[in-house]
C-alpha positions as CSV (number, residue, x, y, z in Angstrom):
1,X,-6.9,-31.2,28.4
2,X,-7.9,-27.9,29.8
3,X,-8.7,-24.5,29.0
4,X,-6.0,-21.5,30.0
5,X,-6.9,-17.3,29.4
6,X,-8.7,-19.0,26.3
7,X,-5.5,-21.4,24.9
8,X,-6.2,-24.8,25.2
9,X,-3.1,-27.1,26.5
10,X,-2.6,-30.7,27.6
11,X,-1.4,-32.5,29.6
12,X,2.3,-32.1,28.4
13,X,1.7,-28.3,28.6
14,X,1.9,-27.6,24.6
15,X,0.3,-25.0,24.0
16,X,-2.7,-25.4,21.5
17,X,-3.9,-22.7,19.7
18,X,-7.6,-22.2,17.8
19,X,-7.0,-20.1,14.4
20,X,-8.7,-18.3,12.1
21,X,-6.7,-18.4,8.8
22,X,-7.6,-16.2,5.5
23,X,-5.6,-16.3,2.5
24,X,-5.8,-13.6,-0.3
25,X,-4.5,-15.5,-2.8
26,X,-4.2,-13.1,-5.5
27,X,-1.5,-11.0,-3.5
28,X,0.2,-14.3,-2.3
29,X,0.2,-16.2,-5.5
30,X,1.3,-12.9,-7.5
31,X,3.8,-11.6,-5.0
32,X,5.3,-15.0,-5.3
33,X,5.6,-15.4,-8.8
34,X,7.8,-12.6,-8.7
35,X,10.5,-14.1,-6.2
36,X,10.4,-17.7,-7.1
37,X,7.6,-19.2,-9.6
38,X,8.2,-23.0,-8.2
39,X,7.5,-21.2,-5.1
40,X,4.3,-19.7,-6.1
41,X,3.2,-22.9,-8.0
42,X,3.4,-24.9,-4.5
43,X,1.7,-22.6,-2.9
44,X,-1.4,-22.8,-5.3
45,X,-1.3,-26.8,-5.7
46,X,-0.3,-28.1,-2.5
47,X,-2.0,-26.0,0.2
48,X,-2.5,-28.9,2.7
49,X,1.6,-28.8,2.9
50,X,2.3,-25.4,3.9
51,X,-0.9,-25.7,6.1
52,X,0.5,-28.7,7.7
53,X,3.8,-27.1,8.2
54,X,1.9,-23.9,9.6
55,X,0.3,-26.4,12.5
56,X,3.3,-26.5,14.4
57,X,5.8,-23.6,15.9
58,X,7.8,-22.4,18.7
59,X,7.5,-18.7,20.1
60,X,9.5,-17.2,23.4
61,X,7.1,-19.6,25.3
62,X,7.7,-22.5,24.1
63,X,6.2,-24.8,21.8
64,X,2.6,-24.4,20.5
65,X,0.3,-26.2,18.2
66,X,-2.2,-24.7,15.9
67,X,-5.8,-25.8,15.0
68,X,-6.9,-24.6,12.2
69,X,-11.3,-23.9,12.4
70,X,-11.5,-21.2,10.0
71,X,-9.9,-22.1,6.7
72,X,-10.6,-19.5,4.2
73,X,-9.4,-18.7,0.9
74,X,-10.0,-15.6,-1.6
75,X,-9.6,-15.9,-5.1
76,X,-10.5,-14.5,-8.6
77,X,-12.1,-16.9,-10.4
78,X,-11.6,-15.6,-13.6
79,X,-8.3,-15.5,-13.6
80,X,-6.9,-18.3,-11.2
81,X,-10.2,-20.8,-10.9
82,X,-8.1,-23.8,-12.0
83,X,-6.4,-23.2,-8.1
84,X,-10.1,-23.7,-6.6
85,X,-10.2,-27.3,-6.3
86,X,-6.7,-27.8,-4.7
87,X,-8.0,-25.3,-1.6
88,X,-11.3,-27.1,-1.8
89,X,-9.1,-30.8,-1.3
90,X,-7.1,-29.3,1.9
91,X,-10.6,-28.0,3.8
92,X,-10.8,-24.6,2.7
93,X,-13.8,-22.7,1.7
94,X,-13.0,-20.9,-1.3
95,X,-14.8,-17.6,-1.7
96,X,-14.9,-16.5,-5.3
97,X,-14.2,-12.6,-5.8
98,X,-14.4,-11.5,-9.5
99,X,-13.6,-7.8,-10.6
100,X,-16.3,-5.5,-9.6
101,X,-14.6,-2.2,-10.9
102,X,-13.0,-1.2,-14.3
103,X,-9.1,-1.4,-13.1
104,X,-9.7,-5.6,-12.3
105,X,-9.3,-4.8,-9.1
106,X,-11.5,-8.1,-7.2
107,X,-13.5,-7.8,-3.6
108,X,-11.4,-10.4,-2.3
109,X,-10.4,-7.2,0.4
110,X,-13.9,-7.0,1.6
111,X,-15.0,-10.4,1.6
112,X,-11.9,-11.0,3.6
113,X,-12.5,-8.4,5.9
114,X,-16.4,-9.2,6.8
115,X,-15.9,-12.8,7.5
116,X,-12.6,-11.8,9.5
117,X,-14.6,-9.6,11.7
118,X,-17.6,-12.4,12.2
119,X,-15.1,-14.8,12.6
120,X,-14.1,-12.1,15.7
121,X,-17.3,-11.8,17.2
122,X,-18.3,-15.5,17.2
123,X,-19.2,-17.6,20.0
124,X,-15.9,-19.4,19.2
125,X,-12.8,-17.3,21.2
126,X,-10.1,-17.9,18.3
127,X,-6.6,-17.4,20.1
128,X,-5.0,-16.4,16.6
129,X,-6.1,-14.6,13.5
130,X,-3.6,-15.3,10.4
131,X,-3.9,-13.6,7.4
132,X,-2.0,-14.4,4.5
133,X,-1.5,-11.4,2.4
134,X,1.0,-8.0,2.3
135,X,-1.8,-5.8,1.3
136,X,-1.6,-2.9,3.8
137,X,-5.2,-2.3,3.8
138,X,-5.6,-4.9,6.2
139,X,-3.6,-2.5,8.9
140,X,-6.7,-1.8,10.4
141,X,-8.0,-5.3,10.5
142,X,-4.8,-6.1,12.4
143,X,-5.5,-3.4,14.6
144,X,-9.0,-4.8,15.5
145,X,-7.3,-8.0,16.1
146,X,-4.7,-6.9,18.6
147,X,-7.4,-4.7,20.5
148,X,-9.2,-7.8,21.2
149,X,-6.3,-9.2,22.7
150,X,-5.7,-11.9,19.8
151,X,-2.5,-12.8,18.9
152,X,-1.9,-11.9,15.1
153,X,0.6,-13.6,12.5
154,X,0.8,-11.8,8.8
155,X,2.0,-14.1,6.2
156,X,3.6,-12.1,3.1
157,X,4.6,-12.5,-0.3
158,X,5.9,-9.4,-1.3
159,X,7.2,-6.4,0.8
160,X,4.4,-5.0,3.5
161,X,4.5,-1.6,5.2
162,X,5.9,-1.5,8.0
163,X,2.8,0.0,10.0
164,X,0.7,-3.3,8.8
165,X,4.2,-5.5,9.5
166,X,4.4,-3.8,13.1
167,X,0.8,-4.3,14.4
168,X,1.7,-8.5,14.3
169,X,3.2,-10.6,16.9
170,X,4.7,-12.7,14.2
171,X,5.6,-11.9,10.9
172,X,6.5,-14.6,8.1
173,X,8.3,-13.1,5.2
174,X,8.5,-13.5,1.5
175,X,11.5,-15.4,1.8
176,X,10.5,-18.0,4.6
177,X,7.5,-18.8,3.1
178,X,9.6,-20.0,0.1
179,X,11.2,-22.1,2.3
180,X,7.9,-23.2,3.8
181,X,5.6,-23.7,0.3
182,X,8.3,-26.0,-1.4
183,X,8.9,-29.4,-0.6
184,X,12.1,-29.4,1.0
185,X,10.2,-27.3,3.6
186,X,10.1,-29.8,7.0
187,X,7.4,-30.8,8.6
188,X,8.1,-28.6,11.9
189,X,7.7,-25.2,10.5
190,X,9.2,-23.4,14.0
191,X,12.5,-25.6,13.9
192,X,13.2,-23.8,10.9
193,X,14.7,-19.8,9.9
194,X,10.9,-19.4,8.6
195,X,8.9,-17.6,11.4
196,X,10.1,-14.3,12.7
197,X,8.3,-13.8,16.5
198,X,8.4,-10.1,16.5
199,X,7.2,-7.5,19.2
200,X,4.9,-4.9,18.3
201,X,7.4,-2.5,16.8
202,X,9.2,-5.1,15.2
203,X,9.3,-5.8,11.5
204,X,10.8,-8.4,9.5
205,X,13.6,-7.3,6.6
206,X,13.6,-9.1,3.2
207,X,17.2,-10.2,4.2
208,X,17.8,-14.0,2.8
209,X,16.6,-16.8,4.5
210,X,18.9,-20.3,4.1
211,X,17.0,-23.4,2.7
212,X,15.1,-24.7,5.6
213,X,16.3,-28.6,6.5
214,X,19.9,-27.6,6.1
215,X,20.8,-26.8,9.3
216,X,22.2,-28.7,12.3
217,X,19.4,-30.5,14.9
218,X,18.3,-27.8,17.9
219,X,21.0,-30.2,20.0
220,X,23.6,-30.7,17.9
221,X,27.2,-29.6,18.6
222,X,26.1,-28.8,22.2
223,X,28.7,-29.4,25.0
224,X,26.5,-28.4,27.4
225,X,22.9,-29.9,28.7
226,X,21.1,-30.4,25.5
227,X,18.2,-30.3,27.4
228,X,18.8,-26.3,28.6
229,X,16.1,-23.8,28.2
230,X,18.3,-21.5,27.9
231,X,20.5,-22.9,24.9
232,X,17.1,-23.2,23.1
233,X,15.7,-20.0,24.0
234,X,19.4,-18.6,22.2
235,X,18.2,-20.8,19.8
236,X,14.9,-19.8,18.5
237,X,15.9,-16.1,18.8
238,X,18.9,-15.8,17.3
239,X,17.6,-18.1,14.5
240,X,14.1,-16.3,14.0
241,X,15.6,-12.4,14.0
242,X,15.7,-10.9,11.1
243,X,19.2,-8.9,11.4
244,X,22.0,-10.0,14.7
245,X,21.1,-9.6,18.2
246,X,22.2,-7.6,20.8
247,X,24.6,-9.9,23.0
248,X,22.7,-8.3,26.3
249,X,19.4,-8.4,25.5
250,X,19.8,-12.0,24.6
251,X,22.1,-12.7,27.8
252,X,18.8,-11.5,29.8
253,X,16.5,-13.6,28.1
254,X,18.7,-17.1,28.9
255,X,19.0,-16.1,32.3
256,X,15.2,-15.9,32.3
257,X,14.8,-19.3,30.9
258,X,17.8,-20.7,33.2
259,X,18.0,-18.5,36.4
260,X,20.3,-20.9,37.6
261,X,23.1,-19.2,34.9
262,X,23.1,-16.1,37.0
263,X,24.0,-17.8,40.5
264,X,27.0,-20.4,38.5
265,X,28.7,-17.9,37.0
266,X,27.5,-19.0,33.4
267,X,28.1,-22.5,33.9
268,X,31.2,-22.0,35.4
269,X,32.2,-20.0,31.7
270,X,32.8,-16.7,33.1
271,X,30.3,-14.9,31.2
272,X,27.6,-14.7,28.6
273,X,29.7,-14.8,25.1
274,X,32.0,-17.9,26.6
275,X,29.2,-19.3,27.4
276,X,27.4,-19.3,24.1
277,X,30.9,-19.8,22.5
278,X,30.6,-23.7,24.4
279,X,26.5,-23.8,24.8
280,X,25.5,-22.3,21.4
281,X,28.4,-23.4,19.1
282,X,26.3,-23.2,15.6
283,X,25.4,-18.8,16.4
284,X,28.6,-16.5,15.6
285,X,29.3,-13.5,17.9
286,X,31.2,-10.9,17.5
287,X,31.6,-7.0,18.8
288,X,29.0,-7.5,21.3
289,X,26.3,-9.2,18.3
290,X,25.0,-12.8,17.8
291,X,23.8,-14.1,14.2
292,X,22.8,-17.1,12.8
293,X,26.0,-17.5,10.4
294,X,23.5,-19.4,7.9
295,X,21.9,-15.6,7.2
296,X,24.2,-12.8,8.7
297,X,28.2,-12.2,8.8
298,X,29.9,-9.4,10.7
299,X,29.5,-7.1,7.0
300,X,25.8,-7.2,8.4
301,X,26.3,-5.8,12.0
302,X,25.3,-2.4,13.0
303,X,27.4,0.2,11.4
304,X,30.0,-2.6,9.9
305,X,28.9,-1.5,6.4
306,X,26.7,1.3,6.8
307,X,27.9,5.0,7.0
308,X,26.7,8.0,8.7
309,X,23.8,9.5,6.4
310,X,22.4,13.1,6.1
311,X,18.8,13.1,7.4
312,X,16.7,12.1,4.3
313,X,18.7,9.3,3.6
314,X,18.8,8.3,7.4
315,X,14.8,8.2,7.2
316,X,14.5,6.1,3.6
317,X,16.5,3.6,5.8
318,X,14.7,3.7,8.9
319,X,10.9,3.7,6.9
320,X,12.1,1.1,4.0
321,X,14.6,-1.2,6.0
322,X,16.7,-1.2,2.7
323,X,21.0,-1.8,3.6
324,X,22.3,1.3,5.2
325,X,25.6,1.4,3.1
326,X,27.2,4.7,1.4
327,X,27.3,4.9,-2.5
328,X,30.0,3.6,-3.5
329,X,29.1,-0.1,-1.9
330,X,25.9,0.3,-3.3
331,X,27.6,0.3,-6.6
332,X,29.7,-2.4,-6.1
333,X,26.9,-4.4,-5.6
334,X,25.1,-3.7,-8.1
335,X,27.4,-4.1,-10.4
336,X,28.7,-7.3,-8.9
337,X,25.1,-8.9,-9.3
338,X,25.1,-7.2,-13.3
339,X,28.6,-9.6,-13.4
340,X,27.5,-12.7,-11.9
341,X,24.0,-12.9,-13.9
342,X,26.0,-12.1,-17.3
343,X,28.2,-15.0,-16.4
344,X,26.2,-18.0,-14.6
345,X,22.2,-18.4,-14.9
346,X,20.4,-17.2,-12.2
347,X,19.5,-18.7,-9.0
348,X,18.5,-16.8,-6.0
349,X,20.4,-18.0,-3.0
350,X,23.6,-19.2,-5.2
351,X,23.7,-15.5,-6.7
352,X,23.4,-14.3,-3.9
353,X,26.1,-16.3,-2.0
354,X,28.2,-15.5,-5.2
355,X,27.9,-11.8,-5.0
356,X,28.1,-11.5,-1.2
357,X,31.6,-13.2,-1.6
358,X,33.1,-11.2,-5.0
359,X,31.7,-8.0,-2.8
360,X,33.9,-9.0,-0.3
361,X,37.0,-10.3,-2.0
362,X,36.9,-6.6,-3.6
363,X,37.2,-5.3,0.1
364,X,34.2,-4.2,0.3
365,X,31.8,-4.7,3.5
366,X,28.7,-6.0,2.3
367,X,26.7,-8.9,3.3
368,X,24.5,-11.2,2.9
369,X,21.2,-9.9,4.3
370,X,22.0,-6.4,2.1
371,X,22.7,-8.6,-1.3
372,X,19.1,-10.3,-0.5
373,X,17.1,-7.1,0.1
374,X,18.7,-5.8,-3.4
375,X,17.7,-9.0,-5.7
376,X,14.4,-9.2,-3.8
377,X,13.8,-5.6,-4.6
378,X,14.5,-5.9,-8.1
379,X,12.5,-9.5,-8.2
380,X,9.5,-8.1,-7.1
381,X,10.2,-4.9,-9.1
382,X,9.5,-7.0,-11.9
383,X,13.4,-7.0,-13.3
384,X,13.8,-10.7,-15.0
385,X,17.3,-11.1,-13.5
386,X,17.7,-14.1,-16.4
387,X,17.7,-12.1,-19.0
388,X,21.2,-10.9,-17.9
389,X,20.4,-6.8,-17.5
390,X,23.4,-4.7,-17.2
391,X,23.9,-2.9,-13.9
392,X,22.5,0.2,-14.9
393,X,19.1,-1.3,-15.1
394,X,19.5,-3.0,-12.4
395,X,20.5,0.0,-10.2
396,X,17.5,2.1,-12.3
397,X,14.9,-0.8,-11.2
398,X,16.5,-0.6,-7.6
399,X,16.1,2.8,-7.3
400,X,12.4,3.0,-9.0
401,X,12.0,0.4,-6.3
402,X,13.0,2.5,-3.3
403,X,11.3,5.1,-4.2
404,X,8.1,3.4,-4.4
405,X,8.5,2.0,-1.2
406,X,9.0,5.7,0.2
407,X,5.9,6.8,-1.2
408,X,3.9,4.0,-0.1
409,X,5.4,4.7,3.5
410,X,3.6,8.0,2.3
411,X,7.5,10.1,2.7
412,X,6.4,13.6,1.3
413,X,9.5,13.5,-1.3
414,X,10.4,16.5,-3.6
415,X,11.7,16.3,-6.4
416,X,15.1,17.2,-5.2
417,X,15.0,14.5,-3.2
418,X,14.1,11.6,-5.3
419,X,17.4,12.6,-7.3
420,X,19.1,12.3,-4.4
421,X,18.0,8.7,-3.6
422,X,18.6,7.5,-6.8
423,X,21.9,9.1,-7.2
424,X,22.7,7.1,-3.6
425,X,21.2,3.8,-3.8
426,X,22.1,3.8,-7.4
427,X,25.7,3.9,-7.1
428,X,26.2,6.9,-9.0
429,X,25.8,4.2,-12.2
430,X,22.2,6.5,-13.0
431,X,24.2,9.7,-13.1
432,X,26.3,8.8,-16.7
């Protein structure tokens, strides 16, 4: 074992990495109540599961391990103390924040904050800082990070800014940490849809995630060398982004991992998407795109559903992420999840699937990352989806939803123009 620019690897060349890790439980444990409460009840009794599925990844480099030395955990003891021991049992140290103001607000932000900067200055180089949490006011923690030249990973439970989202080099969302907290979550936390490895001015969507375990093995269905770096590199990205892929981008990065495609003519396959067709048979392509068909269909491609918006609406999609499709698709979704919860109980990803596909069989181009982002929206809006609400309170908490995300992306709205995004991404159902 040796020591590289402050990674440790071994022999086999895996990277190892040595991590700091705080978790602010209150915003994770809350945030995930609202999405999925066996979701957030995992998280809070088994943390030495998603920990141990955390240990292991896979990034544009390859492989990594993690290592753990900092394990901290920030909680409000008079609210969620019967959590303590379970954090305690995994190696944690739990730091107990109570209130300290009149709104209940507790100083888990600045006991976070202080160790994380220690925990930067210390004698120990720590090659990753993760912090579990969506709470924006850690932007400038993130920043400190990243200036050191540390990588960064945010964990969140709930929609994050995009300014806190885009300072990471990896980003975990809502969604994939579902997938990671609950048991069917493997082992091997980078094999799954979980991790999004994002660039600096990336950020991850709140499109759907499918239930890690259920796809196919990395080699499976391959007709060519299982073994090729650049089938898994296709792989990892196309299975990690949160929306398709440009087919060129991702031609350049196999040939980097395979040099030897650019010299064979692809294998012998002509090109880049006949290639992938025979090398990559689980991604889909299409118009110049490449999904993972588990996520994404061609409704989801650039444009496919989306329509040309006037300038405020062009920059509520650009600040929030939300689906970029004209009103009248809005309000066929809305009104299509308003059918389906009237009609079968809820359940996230089978509502989802179910409203994706009446969307569709109505001609209409919507898929399935858009139908997530909407039911997230309204989850975490606080809209109890089993109490079967019609779809003009579904498109009212949507709406309320967006808005709120424009203001906290601090979009200097009139009022003028919070009628006009409501009127849009509510369909025209708020209008009657």
């Amino acid at each position: 074992m040796h020591h590289d620019g402050g990674v440790t690897t071994t022999d086999a060349a895996t990277r190892r990495l040595r991590c700091a890790l705080f978790v602010d439980f209150d915003n994770v444990y809350i945030g995930l109540q609202r999405l999925d409460p066996a979701a957030a009840e995992a998280f809070a009794t088994h943390p030495g599961h998603w920990l141990s599925g955390l240990e292991s990844g896979t990034d544009d480099d390859g492989d990594f391990t993690r290592r753990f030395l900092v394990r901290a955990c920030y909680l409000n003891p008079s609210v969620f103390s019967q959590f303590r021991p379970n954090f305690t049992r995994a190696g944690f140290s739990v730091v107990d924040c109570p209130s300290l103001t009149q709104q209940g607000k507790s100083s888990a932000d600045i006991n976070l904050v202080l160790d994380a900067v220690d925990a930067l200055a210390a004698p120990t180089h720590y090659d990753e800082f993760v912090v579990v949490s969506a709470d924006a006011d850690f932007t400038p923690l993130a920043h400190r990070f990243r200036a050191a030249d540390r990588r960064v990973t945010i964990i969140t439970a709930s929609p994050a800014a995009s300014a806190y989202r885009a300072v990471a080099d990896t980003v975990i969302t809502a969604d994939a940490l579902t997938e990671l907290v609950l048991p069917s979550a493997p082992e091997r936390f980078g094999e799954t849809a979980a991790v999004q490895v994002a660039a600096p001015s990336s950020a991850a969507g709140a499109g759907g995630r499918r239930r890690a375990g259920s796809r196919p093995a990395a080699d499976d269905g391959a007709a060519v060398g299982t073994a090729s770096p650049a089938r898994a590199v296709v792989l990892r990205q196309v299975r990690t982004a949160d929306r398709p892929l440009n087919g060129g981008s991702l031609a350049q990065a196999a040939q980097k991992a395979d040099p030897q495609l650019a010299t064979t003519s692809w294998d012998g396959a002509g090109g880049f998407f006949p290639w992938l067709a025979t090398a990559v048979p689980e991604v889909a392509a299409s118009a110049g795109f490449v999904w993972d068909p588990a996520r994404f269909s061609e409704a989801d491609l650039p444009g496919a559903g989306g329509v040309d918006l006037p300038p405020l609406q062009r920059q509520v999609v650009e600040v929030t992420e939300i689906p970029n499709l004209p009103t009248e698709r809005y309000r066929a979704l809305l009104q299509a999840l308003a059918d389906d919860v009237a009609a079968t109980p809820f359940d996230r990803p089978e509502t989802a699937r179910r409203v994706r596909d009446a969307c569709q069989a109505a001609g209409e181009a919507i898929g399935k990352a858009s139908v997530n982002t909407v039911i997230a929206g309204v989850l975490y809006a606080g809209l109890d989806l089993t109490a079967r609400p019609d779809a003009r309170t579904i498109a009212q908490t949507w709406a309320e939803n967006v808005v709120g995300l424009c203001r906290g992306a601090r979009m200097d709205l009139t009022a003028q123009d919070v009628v006009a995004i409501r009127t849009w991404v509510g369909g025209g159902l708020l209008d009657r």
